[in-house]
C-alpha positions as CSV (number, residue, x, y, z in Angstrom):
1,X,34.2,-34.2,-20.0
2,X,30.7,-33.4,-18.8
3,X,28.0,-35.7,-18.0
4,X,25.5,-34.1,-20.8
5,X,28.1,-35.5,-23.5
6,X,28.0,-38.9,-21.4
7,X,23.9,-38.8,-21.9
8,X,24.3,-37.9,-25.5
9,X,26.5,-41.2,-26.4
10,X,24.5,-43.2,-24.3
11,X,21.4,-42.5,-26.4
12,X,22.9,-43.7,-30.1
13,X,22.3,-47.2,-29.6
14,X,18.8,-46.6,-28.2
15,X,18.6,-44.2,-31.2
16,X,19.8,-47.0,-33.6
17,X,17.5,-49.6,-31.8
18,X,14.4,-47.5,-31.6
19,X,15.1,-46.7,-35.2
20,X,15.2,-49.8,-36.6
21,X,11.6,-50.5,-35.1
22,X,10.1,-47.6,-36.7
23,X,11.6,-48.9,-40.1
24,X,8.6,-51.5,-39.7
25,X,5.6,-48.9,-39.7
26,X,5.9,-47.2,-42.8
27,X,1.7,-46.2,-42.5
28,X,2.3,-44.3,-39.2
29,X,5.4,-42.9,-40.1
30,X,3.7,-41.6,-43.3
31,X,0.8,-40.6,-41.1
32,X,2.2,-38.9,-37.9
33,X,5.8,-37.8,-39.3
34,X,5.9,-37.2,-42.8
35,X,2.0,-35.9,-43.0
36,X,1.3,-34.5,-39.1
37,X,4.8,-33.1,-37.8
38,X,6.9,-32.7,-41.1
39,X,5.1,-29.7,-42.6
40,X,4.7,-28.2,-38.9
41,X,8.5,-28.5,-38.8
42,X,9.5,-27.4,-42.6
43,X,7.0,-24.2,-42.0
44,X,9.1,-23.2,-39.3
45,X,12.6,-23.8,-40.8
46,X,11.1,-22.0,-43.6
47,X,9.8,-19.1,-41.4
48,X,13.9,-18.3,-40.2
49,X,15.9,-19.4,-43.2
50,X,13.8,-18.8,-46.6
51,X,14.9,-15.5,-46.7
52,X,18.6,-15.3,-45.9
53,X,20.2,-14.2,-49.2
54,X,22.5,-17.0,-48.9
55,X,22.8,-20.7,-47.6
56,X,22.4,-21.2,-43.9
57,X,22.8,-24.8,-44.7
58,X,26.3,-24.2,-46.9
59,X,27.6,-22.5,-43.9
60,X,26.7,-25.2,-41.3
61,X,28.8,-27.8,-43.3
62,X,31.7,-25.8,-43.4
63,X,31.2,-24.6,-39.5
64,X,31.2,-28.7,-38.7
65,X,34.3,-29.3,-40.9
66,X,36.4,-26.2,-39.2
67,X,35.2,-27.9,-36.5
68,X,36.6,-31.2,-37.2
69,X,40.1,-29.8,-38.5
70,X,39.9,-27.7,-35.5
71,X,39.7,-30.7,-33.2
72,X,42.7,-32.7,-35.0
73,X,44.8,-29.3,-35.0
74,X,44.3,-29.2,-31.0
75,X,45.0,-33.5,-31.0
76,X,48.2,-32.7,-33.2
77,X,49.7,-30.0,-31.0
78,X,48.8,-31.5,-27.7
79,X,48.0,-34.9,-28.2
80,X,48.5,-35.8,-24.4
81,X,45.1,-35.6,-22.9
82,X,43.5,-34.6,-25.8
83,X,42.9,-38.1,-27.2
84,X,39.9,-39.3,-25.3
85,X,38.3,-35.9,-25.1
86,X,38.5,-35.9,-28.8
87,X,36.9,-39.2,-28.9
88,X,34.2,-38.6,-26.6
89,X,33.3,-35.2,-28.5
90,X,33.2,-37.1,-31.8
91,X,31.1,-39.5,-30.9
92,X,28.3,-37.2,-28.9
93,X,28.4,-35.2,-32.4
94,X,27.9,-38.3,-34.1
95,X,25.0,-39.0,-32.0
96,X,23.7,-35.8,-31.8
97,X,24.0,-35.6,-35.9
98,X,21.9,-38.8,-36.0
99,X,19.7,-37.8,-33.6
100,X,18.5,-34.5,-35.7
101,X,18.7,-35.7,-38.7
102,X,16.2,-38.4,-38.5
103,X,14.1,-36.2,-36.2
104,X,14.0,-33.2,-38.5
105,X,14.2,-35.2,-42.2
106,X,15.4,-38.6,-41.9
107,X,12.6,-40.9,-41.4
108,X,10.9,-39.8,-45.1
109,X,13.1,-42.6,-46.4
110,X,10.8,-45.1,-44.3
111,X,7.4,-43.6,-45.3
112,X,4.8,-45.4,-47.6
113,X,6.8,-45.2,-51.1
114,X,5.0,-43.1,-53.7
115,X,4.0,-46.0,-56.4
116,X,1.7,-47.1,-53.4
117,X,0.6,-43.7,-53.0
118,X,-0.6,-43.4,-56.4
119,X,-1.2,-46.6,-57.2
120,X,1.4,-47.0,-59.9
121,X,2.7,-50.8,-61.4
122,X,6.6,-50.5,-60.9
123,X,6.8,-53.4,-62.9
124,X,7.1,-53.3,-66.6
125,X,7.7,-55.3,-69.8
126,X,10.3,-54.6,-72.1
127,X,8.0,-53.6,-75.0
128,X,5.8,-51.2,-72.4
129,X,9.8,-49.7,-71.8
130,X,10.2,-49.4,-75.7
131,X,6.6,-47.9,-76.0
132,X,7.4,-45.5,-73.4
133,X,11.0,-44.2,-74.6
134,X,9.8,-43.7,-78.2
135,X,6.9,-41.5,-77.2
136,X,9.2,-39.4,-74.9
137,X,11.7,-38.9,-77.7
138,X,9.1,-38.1,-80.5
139,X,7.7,-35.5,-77.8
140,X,11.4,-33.9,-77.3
141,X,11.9,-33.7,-81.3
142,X,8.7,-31.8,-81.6
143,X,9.5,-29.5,-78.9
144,X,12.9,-29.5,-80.1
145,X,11.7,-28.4,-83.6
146,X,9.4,-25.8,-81.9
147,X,12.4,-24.3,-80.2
148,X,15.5,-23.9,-82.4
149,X,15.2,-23.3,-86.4
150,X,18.0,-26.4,-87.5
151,X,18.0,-30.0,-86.4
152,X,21.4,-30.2,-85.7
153,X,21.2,-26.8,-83.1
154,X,20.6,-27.8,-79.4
155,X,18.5,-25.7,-77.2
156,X,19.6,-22.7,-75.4
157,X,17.4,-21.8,-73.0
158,X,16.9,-18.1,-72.7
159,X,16.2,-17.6,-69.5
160,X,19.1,-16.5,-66.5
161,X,19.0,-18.8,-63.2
162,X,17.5,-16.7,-61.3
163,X,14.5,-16.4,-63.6
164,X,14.2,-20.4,-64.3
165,X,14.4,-20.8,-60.4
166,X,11.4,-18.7,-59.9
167,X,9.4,-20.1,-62.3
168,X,9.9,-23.7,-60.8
169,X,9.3,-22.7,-57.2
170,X,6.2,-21.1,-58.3
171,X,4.5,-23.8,-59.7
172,X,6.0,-26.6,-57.9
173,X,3.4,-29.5,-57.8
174,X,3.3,-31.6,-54.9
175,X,2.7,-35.2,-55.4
176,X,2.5,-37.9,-52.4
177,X,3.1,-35.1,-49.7
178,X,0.8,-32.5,-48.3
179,X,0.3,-30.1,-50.2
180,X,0.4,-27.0,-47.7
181,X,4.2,-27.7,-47.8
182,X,5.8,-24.6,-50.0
183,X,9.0,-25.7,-51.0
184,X,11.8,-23.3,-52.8
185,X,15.3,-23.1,-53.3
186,X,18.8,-21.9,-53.3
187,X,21.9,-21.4,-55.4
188,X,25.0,-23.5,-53.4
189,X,27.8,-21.1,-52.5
190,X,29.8,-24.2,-52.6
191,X,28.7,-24.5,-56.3
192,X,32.3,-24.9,-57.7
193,X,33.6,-27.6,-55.0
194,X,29.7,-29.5,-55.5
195,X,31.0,-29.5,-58.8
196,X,34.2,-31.6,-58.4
197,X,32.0,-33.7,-56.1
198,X,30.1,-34.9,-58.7
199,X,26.8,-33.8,-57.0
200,X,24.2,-30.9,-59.1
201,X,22.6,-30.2,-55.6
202,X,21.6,-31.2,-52.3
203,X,19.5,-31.1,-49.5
204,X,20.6,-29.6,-46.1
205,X,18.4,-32.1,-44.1
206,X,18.9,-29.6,-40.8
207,X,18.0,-26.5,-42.1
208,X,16.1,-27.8,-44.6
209,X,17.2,-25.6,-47.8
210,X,17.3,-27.3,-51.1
211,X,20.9,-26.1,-52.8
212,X,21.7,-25.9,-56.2
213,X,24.6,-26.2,-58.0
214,X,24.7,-22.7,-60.0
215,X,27.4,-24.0,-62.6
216,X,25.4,-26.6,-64.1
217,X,24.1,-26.1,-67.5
218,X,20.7,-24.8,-67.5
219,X,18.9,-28.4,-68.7
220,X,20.4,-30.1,-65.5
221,X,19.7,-27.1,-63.4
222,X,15.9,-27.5,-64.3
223,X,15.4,-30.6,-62.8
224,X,17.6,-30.5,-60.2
225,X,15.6,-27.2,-58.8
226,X,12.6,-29.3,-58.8
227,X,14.5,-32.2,-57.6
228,X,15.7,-30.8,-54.8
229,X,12.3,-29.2,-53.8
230,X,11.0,-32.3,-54.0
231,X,13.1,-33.8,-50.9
232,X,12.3,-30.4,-49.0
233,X,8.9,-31.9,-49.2
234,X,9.4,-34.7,-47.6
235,X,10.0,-36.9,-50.5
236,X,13.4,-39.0,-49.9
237,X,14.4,-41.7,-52.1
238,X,15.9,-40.3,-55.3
239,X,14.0,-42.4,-57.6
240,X,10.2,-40.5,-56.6
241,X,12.7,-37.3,-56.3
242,X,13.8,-37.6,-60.4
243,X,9.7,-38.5,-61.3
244,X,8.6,-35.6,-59.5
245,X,11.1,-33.4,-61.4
246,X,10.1,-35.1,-64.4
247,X,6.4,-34.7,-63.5
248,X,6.7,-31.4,-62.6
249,X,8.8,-30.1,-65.6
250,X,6.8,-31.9,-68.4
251,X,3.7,-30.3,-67.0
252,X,5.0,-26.6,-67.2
253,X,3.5,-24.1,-69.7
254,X,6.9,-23.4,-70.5
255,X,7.9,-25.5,-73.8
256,X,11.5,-25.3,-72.4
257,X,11.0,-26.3,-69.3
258,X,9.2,-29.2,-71.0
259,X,12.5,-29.9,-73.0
260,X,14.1,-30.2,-70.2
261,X,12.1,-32.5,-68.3
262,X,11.4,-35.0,-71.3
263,X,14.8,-35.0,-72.5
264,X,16.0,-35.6,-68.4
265,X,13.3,-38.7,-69.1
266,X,14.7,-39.7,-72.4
267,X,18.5,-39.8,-71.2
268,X,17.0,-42.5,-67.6
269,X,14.8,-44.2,-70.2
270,X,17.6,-45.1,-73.0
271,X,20.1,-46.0,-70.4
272,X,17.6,-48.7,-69.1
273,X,17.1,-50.5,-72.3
274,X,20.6,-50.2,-73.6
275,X,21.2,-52.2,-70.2
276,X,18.9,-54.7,-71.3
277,X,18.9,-54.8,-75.1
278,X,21.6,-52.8,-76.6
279,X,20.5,-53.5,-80.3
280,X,17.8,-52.4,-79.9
281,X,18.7,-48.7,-78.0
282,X,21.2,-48.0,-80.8
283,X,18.1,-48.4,-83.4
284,X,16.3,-45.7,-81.4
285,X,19.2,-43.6,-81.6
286,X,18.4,-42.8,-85.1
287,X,15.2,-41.6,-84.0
288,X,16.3,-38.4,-81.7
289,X,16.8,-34.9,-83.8
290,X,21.1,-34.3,-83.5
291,X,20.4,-31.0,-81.9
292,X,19.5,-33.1,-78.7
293,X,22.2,-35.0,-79.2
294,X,24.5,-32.3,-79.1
295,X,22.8,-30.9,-75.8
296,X,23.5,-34.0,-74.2
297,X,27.2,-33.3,-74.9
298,X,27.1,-30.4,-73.7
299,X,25.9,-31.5,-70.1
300,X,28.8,-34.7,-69.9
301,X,31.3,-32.2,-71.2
302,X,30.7,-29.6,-68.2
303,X,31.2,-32.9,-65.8
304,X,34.4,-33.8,-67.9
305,X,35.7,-30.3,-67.0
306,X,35.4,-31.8,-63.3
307,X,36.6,-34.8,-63.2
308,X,38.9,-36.0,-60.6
309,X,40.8,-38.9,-58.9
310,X,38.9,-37.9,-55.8
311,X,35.0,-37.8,-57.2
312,X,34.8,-41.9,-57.1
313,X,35.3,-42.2,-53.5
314,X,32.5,-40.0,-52.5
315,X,30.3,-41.3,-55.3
316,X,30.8,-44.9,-53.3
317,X,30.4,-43.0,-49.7
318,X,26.6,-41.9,-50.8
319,X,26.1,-44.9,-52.6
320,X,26.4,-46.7,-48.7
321,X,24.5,-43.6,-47.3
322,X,21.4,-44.4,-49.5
323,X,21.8,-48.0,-49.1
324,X,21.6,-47.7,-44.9
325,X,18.7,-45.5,-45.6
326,X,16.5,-48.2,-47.4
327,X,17.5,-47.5,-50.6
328,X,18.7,-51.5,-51.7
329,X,19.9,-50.2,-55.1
330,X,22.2,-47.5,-53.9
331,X,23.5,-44.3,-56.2
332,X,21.8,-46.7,-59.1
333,X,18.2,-45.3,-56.8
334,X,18.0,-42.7,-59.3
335,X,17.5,-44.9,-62.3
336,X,14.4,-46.6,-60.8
337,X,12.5,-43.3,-61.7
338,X,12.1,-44.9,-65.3
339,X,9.4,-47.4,-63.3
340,X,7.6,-44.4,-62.3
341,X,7.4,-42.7,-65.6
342,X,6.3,-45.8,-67.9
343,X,3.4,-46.0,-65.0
344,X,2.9,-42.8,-65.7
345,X,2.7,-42.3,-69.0
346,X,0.8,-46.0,-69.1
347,X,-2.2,-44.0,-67.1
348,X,-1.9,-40.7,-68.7
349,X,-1.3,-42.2,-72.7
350,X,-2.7,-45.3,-74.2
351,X,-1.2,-47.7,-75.5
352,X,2.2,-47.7,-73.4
């Protein structure tokens, strides 16, 4: 055991400590991280990695896990000896782990939160919720009317992935971040086993490449482009992640594009008041054309096709990963976009 992995230990709990002081300056965080050294640091991940024709980030994962199984193989066979050398490498990789991930991405989730940035109400009344969903569902029937010939037809969109991803990173609006910060994105070569996770894409916080699941259905595979291009800017809690994809998508010149982002809204927006009156969600049903309907099957039906005993678990293990970020609600995070978009649409549209 050498004394550089002794150093590296050592630091975690100065890292934790020195950590959970920052977590109290959100303004100089926002000012010296996520606005001075971020986009200094993204520009030069960008400069190495952007145009690889695959995932440098897919390949690091599955490096650390051979890594890991390598470790226990050597433990198994030779377990005299091994055992405390395996422990002290583990934890100077945990360290070292923590150590670059907050330094290269990690400390976005302490920044000034976007409402503040924009000076958006989070808070909103039931009616201003009702208001809000039946506007974005009379918006996705007429674009739904525009784009297929029968009510009762969902929309295909036409384009290939490859197409739909260049559209999005070239037009990619930047809101609450600096907007020098080019973002763009990747199909996952892990799409399949992302997949059976559960997950439609990620962020590979230390190379910084947004992935995307490449099986999803086109719909989810609009937002979660912009999505995930929107936590390579810097922006880290999922809720401001979902409104920028919204944002982003509703704003397109492309009408399907804009189905996908207000029907992405609709699906947030109708789960939130079924939560709180369920009469009264099942009377808007009525309201949205069947063809959307029908393309809302189709996106839970490719998830069915996944399902496992296994998905659960790491659904829970991300849930406590957002929640010792800062994020208090957990995997639920990404509902609190809804907040965002009644603001929103209360600033851009009266009356909401």
């Amino acid at each position: 055991m050498n004394r550089l992995q002794w150093y590296i230990i050592l630091s975690l709990p100065l890292q934790i400590l020195g950590l959970q002081g920052l977590k109290r300056y959100p303004i100089e965080i926002e000012q010296y991280y996520s606005t001075l050294l971020y986009p200094w640091l993204f520009d030069l991940h960008r400069f190495f990695f952007k145009l690889l024709p695959f995932s440098l980030g897919d390949l690091f994962y599955f490096l650390i896990l051979a890594l890991i199984i390598g470790q226990l193989a050597l433990f198994i066979r030779k377990p005299k000896g091994n055992f405390k050398k395996g422990v002290v490498r583990f934890i100077a990789l945990i360290s070292l782990v923590h150590f670059l991930f907050y330094l290269n991405w990690g400390l976005h989730y302490y920044r000034v939160p976007l409402a503040q940035k924009l000076n958006y109400e989070k808070k909103y009344t039931e009616q201003q919720l009702i208001n809000t969903l039946e506007h974005i569902i009379e918006t996705a029937n007429i674009l739904h009317a525009q784009l297929v010939n029968e009510d009762t037809l969902g929309v295909q969109i036409p384009y290939d992935k490859n197409t739909l991803m260049r559209l999005l990173n070239d037009t990619f609006v930047s809101l609450g971040t600096p907007s020098g910060i080019r973002p763009y994105s990747k199909n996952s070569i892990w799409s399949i086993p992302l997949s059976y996770m559960g997950y439609a894409g990620y962020l590979n916080p230390f190379t910084l490449e947004a992935q995307v699941n490449s099986k999803i259905p086109k719909l989810s595979y609009i937002t979660t482009v912009v999505h995930e291009m929107a936590h390579q800017t810097g922006i880290a809690a999922e809720n401001e992640a979902n409104f920028i994809a919204f944002y982003n998508t509703v704003q397109h010149s492309d009408p399907f594009i804009q189905y996908a982002g207000y029907t992405f809204a609709l699906r947030y927006c109708y789960a939130e008041l079924f939560k709180v009156r369920p009469e009264k969600a099942e009377e808007i049903l009525s309201l949205i054309r069947p063809g959307i309907i029908n393309n809302f099957k189709e996106q839970s039906a490719f998830w069915e096709m996944f399902k496992n005993p296994f998905e659960p678990y790491l659904k829970v293990g991300y849930d406590h990963y957002l929640k010792a970020n800062g994020q208090v609600e957990g995997i639920q995070s990404y509902n609190a976009m809804v907040a965002l978009v009644v603001a929103y649409l209360k600033n851009t549209i009266e009356p909401i």
